[in-house]
PDB file of N, CA, C and O in Angstrom, chain B, residues numbered from 101:
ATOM      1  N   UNK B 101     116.057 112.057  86.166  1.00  0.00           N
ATOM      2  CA  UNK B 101     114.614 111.951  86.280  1.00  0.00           C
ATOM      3  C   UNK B 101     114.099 113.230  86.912  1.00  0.00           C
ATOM      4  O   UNK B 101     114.554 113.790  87.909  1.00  0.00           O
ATOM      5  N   UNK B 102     113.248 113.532  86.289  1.00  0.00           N
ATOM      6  CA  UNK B 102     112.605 115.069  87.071  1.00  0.00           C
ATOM      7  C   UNK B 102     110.706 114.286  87.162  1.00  0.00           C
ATOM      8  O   UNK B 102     110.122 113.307  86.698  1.00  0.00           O
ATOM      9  N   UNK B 103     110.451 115.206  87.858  1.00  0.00           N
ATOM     10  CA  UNK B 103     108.795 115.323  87.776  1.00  0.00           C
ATOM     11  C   UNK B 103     108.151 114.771  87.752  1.00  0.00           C
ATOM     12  O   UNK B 103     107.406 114.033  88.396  1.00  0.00           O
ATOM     13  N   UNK B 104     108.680 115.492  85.957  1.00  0.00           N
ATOM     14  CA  UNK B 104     107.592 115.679  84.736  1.00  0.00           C
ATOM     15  C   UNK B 104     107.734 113.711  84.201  1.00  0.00           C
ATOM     16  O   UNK B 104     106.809 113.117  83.647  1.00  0.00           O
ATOM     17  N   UNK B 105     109.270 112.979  84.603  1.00  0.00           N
ATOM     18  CA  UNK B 105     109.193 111.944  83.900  1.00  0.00           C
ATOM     19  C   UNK B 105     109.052 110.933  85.000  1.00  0.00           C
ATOM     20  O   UNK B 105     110.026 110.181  84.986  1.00  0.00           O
ATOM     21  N   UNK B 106     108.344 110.693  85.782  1.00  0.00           N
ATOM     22  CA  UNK B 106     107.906 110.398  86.361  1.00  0.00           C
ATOM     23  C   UNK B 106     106.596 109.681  85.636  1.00  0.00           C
ATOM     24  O   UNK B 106     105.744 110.317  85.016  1.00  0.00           O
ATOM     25  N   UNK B 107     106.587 108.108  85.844  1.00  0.00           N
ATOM     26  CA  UNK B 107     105.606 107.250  85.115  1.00  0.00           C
ATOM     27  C   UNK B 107     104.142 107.999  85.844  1.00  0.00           C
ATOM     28  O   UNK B 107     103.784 108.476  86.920  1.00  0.00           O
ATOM     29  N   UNK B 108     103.616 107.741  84.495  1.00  0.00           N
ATOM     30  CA  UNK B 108     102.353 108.445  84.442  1.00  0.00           C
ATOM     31  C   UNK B 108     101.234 106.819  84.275  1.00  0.00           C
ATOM     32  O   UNK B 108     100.022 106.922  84.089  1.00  0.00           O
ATOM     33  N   UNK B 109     101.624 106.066  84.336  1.00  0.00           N
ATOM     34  CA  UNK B 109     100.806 105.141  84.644  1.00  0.00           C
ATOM     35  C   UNK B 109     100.683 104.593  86.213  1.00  0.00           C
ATOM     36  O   UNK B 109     101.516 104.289  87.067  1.00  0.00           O
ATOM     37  N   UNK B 110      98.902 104.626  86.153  1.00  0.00           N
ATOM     38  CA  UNK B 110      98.920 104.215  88.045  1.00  0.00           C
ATOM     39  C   UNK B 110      99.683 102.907  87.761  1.00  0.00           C
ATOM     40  O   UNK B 110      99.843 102.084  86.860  1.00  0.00           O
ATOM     41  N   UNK B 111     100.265 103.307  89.694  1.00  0.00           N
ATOM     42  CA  UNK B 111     100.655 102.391  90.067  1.00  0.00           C
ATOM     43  C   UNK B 111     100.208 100.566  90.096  1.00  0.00           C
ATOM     44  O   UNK B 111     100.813  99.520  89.859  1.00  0.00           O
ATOM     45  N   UNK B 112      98.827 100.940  90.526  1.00  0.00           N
ATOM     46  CA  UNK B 112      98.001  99.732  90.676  1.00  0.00           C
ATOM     47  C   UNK B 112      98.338  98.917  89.445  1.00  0.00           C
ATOM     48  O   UNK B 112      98.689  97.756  89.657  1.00  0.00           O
ATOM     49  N   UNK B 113      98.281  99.382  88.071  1.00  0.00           N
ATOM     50  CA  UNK B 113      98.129  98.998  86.895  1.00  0.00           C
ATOM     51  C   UNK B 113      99.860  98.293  86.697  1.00  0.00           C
ATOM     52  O   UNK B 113      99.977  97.217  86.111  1.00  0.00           O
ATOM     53  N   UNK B 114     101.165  99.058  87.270  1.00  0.00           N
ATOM     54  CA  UNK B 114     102.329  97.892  86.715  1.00  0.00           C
ATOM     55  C   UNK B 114     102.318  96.719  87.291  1.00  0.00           C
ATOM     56  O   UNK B 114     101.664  96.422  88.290  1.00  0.00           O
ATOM     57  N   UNK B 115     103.121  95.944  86.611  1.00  0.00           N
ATOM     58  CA  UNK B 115     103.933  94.846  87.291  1.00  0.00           C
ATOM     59  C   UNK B 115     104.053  94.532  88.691  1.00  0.00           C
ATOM     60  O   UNK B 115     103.853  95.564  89.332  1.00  0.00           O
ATOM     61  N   UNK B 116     104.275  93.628  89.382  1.00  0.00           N
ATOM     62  CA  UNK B 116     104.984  94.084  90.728  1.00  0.00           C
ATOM     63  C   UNK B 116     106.362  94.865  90.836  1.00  0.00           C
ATOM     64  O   UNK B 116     106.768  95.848  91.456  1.00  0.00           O
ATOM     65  N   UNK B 117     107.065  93.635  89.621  1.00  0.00           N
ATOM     66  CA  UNK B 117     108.629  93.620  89.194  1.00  0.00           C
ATOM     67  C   UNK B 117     108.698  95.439  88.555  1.00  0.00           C
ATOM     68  O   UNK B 117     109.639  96.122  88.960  1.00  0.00           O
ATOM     69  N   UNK B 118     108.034  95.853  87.930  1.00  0.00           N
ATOM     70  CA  UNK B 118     107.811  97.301  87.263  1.00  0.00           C
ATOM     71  C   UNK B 118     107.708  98.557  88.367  1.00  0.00           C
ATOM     72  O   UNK B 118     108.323  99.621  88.300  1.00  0.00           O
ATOM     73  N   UNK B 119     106.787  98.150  89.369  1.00  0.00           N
ATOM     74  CA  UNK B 119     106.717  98.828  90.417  1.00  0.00           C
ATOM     75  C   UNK B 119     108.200  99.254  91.422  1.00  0.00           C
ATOM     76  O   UNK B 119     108.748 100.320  91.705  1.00  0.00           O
ATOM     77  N   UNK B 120     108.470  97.784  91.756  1.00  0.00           N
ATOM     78  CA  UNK B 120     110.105  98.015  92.293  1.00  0.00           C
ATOM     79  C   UNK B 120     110.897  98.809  91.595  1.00  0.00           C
ATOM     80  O   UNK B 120     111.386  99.814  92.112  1.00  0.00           O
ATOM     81  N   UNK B 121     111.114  98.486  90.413  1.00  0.00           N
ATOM     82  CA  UNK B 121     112.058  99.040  89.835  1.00  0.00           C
ATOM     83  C   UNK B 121     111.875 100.226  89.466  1.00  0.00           C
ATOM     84  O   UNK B 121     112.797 100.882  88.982  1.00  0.00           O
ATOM     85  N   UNK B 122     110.610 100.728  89.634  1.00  0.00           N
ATOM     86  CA  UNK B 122     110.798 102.522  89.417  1.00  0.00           C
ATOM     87  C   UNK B 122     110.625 102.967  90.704  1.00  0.00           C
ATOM     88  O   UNK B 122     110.603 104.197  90.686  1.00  0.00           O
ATOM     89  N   UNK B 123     110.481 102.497  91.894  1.00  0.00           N
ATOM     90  CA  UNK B 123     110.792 102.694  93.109  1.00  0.00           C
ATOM     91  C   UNK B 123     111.835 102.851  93.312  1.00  0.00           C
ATOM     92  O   UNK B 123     112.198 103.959  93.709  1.00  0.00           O
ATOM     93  N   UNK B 124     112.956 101.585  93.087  1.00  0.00           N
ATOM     94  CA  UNK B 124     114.633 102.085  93.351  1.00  0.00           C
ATOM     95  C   UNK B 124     114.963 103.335  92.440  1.00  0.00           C
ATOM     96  O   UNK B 124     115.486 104.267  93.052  1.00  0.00           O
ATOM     97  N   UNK B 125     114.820 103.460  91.529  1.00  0.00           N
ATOM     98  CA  UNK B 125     114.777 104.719  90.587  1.00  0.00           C
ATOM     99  C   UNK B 125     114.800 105.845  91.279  1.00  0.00           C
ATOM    100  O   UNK B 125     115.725 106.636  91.093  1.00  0.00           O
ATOM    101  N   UNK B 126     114.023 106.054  91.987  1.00  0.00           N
ATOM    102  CA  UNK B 126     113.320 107.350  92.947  1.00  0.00           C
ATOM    103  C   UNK B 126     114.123 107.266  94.191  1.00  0.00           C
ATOM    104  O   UNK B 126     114.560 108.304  94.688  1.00  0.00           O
ATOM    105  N   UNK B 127     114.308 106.326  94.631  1.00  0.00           N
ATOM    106  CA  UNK B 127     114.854 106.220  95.662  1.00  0.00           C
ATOM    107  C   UNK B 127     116.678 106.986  95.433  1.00  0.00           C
ATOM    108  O   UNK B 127     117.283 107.953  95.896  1.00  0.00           O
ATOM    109  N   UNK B 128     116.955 105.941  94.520  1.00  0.00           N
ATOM    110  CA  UNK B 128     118.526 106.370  93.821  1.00  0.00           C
ATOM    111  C   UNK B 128     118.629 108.183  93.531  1.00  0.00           C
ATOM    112  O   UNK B 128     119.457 109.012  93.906  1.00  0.00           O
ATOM    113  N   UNK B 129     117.382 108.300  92.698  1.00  0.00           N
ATOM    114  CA  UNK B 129     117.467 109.605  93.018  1.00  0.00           C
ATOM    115  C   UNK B 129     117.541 110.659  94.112  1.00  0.00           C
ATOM    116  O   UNK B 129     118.348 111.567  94.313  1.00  0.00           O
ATOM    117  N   UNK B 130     116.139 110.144  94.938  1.00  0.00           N
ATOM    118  CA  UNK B 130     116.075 111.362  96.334  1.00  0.00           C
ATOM    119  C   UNK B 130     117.564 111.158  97.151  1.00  0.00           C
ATOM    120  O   UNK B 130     117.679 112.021  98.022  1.00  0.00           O
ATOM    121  N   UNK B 131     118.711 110.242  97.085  1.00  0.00           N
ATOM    122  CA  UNK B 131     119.570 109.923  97.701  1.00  0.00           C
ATOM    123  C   UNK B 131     120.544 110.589  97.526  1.00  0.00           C
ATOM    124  O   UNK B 131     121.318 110.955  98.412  1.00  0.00           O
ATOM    125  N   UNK B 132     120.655 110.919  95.912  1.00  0.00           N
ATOM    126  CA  UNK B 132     121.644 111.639  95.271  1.00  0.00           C
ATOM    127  C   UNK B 132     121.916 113.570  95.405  1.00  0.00           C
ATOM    128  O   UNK B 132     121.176 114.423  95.895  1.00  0.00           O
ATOM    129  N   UNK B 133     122.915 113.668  94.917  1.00  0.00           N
ATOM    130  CA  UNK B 133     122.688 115.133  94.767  1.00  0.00           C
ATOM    131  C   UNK B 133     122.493 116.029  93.552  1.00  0.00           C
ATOM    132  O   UNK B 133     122.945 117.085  93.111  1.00  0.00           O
ATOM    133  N   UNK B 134     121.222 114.700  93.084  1.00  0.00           N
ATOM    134  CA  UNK B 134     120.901 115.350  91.549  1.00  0.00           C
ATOM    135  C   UNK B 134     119.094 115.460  91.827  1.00  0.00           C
ATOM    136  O   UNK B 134     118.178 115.672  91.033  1.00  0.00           O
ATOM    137  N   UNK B 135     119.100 115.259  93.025  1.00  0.00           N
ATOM    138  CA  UNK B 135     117.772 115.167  93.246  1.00  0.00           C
ATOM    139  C   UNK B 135     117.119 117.036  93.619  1.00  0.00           C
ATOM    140  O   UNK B 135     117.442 117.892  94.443  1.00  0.00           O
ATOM    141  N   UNK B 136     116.242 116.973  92.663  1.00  0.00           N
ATOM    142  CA  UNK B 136     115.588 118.740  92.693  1.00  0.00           C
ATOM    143  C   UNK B 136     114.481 118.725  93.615  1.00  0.00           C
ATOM    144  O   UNK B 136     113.350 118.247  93.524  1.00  0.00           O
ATOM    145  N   UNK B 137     115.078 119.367  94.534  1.00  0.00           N
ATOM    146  CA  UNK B 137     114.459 119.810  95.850  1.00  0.00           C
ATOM    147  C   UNK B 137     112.936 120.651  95.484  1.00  0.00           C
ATOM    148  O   UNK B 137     112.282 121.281  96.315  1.00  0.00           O
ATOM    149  N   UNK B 138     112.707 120.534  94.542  1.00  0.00           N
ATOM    150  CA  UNK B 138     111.303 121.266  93.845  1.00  0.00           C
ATOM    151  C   UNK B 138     110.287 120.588  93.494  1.00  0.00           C
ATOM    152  O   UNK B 138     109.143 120.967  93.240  1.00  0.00           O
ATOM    153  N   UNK B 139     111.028 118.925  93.482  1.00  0.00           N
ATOM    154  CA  UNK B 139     110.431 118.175  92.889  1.00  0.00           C
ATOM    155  C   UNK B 139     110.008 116.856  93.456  1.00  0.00           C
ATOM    156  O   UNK B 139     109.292 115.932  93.070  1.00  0.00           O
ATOM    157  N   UNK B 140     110.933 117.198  94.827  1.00  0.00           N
ATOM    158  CA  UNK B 140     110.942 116.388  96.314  1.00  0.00           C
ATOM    159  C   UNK B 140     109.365 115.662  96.250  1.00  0.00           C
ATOM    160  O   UNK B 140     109.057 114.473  96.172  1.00  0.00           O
ATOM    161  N   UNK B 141     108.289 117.227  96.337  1.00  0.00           N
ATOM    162  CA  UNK B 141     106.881 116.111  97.090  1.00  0.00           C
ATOM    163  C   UNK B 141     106.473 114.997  95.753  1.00  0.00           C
ATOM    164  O   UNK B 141     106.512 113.773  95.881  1.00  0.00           O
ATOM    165  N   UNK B 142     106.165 115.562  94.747  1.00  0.00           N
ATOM    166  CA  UNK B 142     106.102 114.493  93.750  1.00  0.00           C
ATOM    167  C   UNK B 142     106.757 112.864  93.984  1.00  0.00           C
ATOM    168  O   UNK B 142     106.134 111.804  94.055  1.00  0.00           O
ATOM    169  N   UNK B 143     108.080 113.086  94.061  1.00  0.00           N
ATOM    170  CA  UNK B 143     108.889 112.006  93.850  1.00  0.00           C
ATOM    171  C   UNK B 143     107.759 111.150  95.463  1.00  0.00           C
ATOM    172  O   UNK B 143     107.010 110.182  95.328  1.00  0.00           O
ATOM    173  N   UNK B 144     107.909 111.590  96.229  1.00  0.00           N
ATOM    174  CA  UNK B 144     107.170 110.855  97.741  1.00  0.00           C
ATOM    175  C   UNK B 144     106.197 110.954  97.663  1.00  0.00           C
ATOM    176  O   UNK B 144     105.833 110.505  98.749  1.00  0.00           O
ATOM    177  N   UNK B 145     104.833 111.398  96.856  1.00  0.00           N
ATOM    178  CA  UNK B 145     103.823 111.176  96.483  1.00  0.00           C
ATOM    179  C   UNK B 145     103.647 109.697  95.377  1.00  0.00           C
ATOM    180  O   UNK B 145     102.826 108.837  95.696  1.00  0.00           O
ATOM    181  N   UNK B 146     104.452 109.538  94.156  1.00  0.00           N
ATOM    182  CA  UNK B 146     104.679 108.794  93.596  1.00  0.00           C
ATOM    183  C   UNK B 146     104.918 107.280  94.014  1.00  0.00           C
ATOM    184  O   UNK B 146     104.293 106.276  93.672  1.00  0.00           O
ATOM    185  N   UNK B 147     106.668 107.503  95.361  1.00  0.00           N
ATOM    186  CA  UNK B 147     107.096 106.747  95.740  1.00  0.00           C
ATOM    187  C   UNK B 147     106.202 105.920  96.949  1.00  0.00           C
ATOM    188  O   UNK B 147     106.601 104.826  97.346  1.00  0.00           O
ATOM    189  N   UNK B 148     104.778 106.637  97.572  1.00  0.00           N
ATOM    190  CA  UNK B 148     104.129 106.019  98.664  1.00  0.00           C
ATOM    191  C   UNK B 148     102.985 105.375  97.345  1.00  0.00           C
ATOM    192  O   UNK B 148     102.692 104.193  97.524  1.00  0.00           O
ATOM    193  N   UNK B 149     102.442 105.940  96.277  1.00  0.00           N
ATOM    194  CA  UNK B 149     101.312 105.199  95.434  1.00  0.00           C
ATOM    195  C   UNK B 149     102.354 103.919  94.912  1.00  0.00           C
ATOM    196  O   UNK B 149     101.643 102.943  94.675  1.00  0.00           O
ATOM    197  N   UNK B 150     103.325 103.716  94.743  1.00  0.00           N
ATOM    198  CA  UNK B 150     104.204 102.890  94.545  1.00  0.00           C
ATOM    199  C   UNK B 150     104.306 101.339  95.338  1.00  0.00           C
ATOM    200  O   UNK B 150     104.154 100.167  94.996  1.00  0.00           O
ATOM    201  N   UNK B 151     104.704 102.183  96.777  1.00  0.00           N
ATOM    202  CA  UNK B 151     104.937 101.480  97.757  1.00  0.00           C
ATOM    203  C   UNK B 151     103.402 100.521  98.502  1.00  0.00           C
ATOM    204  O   UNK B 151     103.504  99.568  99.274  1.00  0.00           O
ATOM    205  N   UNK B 152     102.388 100.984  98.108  1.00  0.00           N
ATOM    206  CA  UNK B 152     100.533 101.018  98.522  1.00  0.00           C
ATOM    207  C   UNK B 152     100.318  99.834  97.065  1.00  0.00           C
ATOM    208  O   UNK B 152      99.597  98.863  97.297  1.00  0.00           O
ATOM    209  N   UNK B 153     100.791  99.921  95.972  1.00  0.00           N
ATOM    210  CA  UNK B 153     100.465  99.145  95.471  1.00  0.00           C
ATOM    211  C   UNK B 153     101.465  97.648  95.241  1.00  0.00           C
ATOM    212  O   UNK B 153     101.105  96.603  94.699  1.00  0.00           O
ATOM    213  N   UNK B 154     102.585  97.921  95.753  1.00  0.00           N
ATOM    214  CA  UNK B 154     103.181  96.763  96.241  1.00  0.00           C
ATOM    215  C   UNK B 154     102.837  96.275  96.941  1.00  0.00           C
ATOM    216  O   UNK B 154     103.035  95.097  96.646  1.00  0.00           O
ATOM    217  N   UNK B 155     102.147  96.359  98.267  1.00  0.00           N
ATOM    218  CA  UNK B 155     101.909  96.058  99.278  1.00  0.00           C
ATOM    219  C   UNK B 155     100.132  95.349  99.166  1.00  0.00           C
ATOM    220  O   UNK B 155      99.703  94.338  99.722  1.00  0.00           O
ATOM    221  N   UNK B 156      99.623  96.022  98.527  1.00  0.00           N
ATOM    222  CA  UNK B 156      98.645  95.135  97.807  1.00  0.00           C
ATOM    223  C   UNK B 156      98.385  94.126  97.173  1.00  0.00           C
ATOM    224  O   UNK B 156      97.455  93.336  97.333  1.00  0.00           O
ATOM    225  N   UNK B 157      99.680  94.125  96.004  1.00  0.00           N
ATOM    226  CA  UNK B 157      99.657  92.440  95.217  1.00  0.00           C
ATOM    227  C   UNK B 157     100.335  91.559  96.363  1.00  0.00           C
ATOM    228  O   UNK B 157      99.867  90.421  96.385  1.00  0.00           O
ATOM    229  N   UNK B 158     101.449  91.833  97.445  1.00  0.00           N
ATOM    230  CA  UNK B 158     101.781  91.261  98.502  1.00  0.00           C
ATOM    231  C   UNK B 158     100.697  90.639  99.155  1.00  0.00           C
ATOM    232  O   UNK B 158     100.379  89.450  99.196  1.00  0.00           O
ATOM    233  N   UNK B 159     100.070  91.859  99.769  1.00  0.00           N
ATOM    234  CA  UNK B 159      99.221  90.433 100.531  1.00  0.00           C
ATOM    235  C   UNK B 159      97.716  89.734  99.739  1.00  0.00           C
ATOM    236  O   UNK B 159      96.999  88.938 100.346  1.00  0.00           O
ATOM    237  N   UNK B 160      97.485  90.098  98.614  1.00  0.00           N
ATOM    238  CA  UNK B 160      96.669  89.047  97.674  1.00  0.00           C
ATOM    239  C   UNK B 160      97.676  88.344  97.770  1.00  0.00           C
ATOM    240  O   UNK B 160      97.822  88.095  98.966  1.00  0.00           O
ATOM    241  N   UNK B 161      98.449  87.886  97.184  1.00  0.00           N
ATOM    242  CA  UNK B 161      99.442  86.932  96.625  1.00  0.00           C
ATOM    243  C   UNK B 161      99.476  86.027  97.846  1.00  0.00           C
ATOM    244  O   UNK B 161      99.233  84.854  97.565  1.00  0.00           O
ATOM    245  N   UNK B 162      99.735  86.293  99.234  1.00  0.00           N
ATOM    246  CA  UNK B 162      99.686  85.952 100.373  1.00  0.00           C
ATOM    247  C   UNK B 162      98.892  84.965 100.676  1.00  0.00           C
ATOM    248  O   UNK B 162      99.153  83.823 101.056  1.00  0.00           O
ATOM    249  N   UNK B 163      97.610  85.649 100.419  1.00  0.00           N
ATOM    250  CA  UNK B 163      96.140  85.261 100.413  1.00  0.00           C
ATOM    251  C   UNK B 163      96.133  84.153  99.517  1.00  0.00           C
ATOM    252  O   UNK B 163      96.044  83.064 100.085  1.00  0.00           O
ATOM    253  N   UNK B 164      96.200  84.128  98.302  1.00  0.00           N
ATOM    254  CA  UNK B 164      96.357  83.412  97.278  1.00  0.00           C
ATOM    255  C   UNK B 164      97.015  81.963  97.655  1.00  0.00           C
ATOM    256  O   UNK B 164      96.413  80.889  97.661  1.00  0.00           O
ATOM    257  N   UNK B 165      98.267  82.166  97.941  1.00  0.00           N
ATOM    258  CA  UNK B 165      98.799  81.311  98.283  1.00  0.00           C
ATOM    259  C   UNK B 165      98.114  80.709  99.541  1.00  0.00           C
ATOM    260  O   UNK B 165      98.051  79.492  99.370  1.00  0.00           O
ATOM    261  N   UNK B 166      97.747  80.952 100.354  1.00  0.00           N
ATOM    262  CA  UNK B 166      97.488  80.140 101.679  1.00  0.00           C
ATOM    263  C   UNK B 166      96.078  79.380 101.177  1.00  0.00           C
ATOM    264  O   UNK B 166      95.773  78.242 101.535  1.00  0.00           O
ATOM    265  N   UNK B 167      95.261  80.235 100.265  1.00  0.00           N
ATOM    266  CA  UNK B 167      94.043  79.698  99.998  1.00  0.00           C
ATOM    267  C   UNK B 167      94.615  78.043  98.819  1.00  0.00           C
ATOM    268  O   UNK B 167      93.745  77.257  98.444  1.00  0.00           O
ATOM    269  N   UNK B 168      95.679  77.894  98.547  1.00  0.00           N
ATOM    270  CA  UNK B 168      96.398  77.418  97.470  1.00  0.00           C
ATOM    271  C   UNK B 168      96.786  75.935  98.506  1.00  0.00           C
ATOM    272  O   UNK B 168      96.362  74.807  98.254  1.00  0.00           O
ATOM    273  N   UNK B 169      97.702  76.304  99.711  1.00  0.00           N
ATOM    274  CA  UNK B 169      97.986  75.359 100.465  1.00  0.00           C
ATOM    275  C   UNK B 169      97.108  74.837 101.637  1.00  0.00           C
ATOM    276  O   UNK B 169      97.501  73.904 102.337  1.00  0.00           O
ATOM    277  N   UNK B 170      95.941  75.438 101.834  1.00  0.00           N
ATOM    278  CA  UNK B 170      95.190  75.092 102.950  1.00  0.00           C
ATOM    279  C   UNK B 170      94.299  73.910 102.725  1.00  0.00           C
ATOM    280  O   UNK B 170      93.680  73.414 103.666  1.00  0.00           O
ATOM    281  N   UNK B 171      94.208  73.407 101.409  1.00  0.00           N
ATOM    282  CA  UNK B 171      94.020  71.955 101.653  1.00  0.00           C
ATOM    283  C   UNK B 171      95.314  70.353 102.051  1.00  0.00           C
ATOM    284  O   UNK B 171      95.106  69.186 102.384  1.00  0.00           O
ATOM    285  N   UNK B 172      96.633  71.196 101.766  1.00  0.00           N
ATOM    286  CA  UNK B 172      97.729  70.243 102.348  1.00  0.00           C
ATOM    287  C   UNK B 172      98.052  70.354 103.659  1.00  0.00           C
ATOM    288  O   UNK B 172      98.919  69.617 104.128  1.00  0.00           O
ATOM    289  N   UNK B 173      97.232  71.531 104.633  1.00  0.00           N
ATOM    290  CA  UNK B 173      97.506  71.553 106.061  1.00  0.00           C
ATOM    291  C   UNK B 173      96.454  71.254 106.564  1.00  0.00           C
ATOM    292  O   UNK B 173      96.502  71.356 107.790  1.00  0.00           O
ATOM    293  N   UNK B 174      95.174  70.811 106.044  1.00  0.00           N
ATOM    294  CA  UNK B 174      94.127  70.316 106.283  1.00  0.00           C
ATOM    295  C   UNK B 174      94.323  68.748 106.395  1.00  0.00           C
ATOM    296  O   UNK B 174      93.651  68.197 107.267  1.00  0.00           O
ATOM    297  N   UNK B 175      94.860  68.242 105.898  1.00  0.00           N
ATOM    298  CA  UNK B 175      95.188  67.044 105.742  1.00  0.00           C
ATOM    299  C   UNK B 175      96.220  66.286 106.383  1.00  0.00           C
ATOM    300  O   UNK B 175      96.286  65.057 106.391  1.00  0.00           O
ATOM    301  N   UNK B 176      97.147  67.206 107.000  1.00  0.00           N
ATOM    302  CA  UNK B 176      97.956  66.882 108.451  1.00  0.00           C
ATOM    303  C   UNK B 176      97.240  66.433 109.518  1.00  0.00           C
ATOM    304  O   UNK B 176      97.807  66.191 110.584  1.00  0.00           O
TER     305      UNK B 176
END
């Protein structure tokens, strides 16, 4: 993976499941010693719009859910 192949679709817009998985991608890479030190800020520019939009459907989903169960703890 270089760069240039680096998903060009925002983050906001994948999957959750889509998001992870081109996260470990990046990750596997910056870890390795195939990772191009040229190409370093990209990959951590990528990997934080990544990480910002995980963390977004997280806590909707959160939200979601509690708004989902707060009539069965109402009722305790």
């Amino acid at each position: 993976m270089s760069a240039e192949n680096l998903s060009q679709v925002p983050a906001a817009e994948l999957s959750y499941a889509r998001a992870i998985e081109e996260l470990e991608g990046i990750l596997r890479l910056m870890q390795s010693d195939r990772c191009d030190i040229d190409s370093l800020a990209a990959y951590t520019t990528r990997a934080t719009e990544l990480l910002a939009a995980c963390r977004t459907r997280l806590t909707a989903t959160e939200k979601e859910l509690a708004d989902i169960l707060r009539p069965l703890q109402e009722q305790a």
